[in-house]
N, C-alpha and C positions, 0 to 999 in steps of 0.2 A: 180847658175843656173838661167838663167832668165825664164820669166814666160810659155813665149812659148815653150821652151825646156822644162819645167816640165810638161807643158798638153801634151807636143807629147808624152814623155813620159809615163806620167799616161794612154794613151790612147792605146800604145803600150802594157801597162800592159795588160789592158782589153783586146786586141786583142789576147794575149795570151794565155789567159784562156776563153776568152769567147767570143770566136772568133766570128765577125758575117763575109758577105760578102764580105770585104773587106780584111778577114782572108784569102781568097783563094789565093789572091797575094803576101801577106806577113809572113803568119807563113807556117813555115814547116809541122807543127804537127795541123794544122787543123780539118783535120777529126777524129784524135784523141780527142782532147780539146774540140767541140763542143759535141761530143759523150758524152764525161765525162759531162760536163754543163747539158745536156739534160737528162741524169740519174740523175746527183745529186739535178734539179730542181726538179723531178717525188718524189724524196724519202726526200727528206731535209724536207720536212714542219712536218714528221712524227718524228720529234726529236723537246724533248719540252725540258724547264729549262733550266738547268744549264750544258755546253756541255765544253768538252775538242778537242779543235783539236792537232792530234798531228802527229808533222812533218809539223808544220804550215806553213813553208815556210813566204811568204807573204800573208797569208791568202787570196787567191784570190778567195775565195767560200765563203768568209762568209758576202755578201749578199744575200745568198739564205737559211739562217738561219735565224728565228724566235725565237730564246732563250731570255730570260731573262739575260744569262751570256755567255760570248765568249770567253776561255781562249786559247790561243795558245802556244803549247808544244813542244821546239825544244832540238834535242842533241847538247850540252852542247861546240861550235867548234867556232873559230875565225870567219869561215865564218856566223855562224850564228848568232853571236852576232854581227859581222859589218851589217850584215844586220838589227838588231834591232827591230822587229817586234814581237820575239814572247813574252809570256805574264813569260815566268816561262824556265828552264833549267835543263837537268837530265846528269846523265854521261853516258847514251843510255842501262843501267840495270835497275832500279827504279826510277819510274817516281817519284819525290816530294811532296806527296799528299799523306793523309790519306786513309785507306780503303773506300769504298763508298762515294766519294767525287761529284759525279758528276750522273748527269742523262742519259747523253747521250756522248759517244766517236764519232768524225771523226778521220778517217785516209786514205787521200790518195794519193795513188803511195809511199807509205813507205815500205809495208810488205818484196818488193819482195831485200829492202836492210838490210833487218835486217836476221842476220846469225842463228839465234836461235829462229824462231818462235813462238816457245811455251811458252817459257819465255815471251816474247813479249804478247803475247793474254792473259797472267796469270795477265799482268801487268794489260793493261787494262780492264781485269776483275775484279780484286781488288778494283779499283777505281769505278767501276759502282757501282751505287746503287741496290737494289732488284728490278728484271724485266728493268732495264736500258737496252739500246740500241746503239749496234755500226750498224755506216755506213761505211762502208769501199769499196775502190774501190784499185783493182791492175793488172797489165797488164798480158795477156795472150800472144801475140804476139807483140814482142817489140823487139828491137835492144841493146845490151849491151850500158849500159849507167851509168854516175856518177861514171865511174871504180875509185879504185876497189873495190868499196861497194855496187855491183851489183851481188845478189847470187843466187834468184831462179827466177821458172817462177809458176804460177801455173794452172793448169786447173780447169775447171768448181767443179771435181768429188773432184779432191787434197785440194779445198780450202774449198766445206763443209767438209770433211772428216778432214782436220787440226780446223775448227770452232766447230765443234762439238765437238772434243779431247778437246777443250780449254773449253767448259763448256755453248755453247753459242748455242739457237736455230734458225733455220734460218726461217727467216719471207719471206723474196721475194729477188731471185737470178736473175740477168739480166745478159746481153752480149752487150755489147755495140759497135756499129758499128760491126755488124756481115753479111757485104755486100761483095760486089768490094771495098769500100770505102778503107777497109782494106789494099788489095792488093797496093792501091793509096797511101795511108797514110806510107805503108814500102816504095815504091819507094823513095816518098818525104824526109824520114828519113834520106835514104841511102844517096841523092842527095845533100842534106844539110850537112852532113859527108863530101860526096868527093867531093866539090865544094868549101867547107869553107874558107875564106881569109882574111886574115885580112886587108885588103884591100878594103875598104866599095864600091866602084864602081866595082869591083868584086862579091864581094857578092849579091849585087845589082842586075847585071847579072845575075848573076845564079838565084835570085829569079825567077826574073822576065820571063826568056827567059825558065826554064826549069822547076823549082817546081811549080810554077802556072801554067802553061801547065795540070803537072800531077794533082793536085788538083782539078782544074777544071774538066779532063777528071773522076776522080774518083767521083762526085759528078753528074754528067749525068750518070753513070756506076752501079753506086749504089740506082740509081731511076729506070733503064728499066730491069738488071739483077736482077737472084734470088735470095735471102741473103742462105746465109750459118752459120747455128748455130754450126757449128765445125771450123769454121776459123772468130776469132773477134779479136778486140785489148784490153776491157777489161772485168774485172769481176765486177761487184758493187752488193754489198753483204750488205742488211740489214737484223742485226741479234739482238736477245734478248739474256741477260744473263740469263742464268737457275740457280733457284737455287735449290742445291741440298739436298738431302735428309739429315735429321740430324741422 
C-alpha cells in the first residue's frame, strides 16, 4: 500500500469515528459517531489506570483515554484476529484474566450483540477491581446490523434496571443525539442499505447526491427543533461496581 493510500485511509478511519465536517459528506452514520465521540470525550477522562476495552474493534476511542494501560478484548473469530488489533482473545463466555484485573472496563456498541447479558456484565464485573468503573455506550434506536449476532435493543429504564441486576451503580446516564438529528441519522442508515454497490462510482453517488443531503438537513434540524429525550440513538452509561455485603 503506498503512502498516500495509507493516509487516506488512516483518515478515513478517523472520519468514521470521529467524524468532523467533512463526515457530513462521507459517512453514513455521522450523527450517530459524533454523538458517541462527544459522550465519550464528556465521561473518558473519569476512568483512571489500568482499563480493559472490550469489543476493541480497532480501538478507535482510545485517544480519548488517559490510562496508564490500554488492553483491548476481542471475541476469539478469523475476522478479528485478521484484523490484529486487539490486545488479548476470549471464546465470547470468559474473558482471560484474573478476578480484579483491572480498574476500569469500556464497552462500546457491544452489549446489544451479546445474547446473555448477565453473564456478560458478571464477566466484567469479576474483572473490576473494588469501586472500578465501566463506561459503556449502546444503541437505542438503530437498524439490525452485523446479522445474526444482533439481539436486543435497550431503553434508558431496561439498561439501569439490567446494571444494577449485574451488581453495578450508576454514576451518570446520558442519551445521545436525542434531536431531529436522530430521525436524520435512520434515514441516512436506511439510504446507505438501499443504495449500496459495489460499484464505488455508484456508491459515490448515492453518497454524495442523497445521504449528504439528509445529513446536512438533519444537522440544521437538530439546531432549530426541539430535542426529544424519548427518541435518541444512544445510551452511554457510566457506572461503578458495588460491592456487596459480606
Amino acid at each position: 500500500m503506498t503512502a498516500a493510500r495509507s493516509s487516506l485511509r488512516a483518515r478515513w478511519e478517523r472520519e468514521r469515528f470521529q467524524p468532523g465536517w467533512l463526515g457530513l459528506a462521507v459517512n453514513p452514520f455521522y450523527h450517530a459517531r459524533r454523538g458517541i465521540w462527544r459522550e465519550l470525550g464528556a465521561l473518558a477522562p473519569r476512568l483512571h489506570g489500568e482499563l480493559l476495552d472490550v469489543g476493541c474493534g480497532r480501538k478507535p476511542y482510545r485517544s480519548l483515554f488517559g490510562v496508564s494501560r490500554y488492553v483491548g478484548l476481542e471475541v476469539d473469530t478469523p475476522v478479528a484476529r485478521e484484523l490484529a488489533c486487539a490486545d488479548a482473545y476470549y471464546d465470547g463466555r470468559r474473558f482471560p484474566f484474573p478476578d480484579a484485573s483491572f480498574d476500569c472496563v469500556f464497552c462500546s456498541e457491544v452489549l446489544e450483540h451479546v445474547f446473555t447479558p448477565d453473564d456478560f456484565l458478571g464477566e466484567v464485573r469479576r474483572v473490576l477491581r473494588p469501586h472500578g468503573r465501566l463506561l459503556l455506550t449502546v444503541p437505542f434506536v438503530w437498524d439490525e446490523h452485523e446479522q445474526p449476532v444482533d439481539f436486543a435493543r435497550y431503553s434508558s429504564f431496561g439498561l439501569r434496571a439490567l446494571l444494577e441486576r449485574a451488581g453495578f451503580v450508576i454514576e451518570e446516564q446520558r442519551k445521545s443525539v436525542a434531536d431531529a438529528r436522530a430521525v436524520a441519522q435512520i434515514a441516512s442508515g436506511w439510504l446507505y442499505k438501499a443504495t449500496h454497490s459495489r460499484r464505488r462510482w455508484l456508491r459515490l453517488g448515492a453518497q454524495l447526491g442523497l445521504i449528504a443531503p439528509v445529513n446536512a438537513l438533519g444537522a440544521v434540524a437538530g439546531l432549530i427543533l426541539p430535542d426529544n429525550p424519548d427518541f435518541y440513538l444512544d445510551n452511554v452509561v457510566l457506572a461503578t461496581k458495588q460491592e456487596r455485603a459480606a
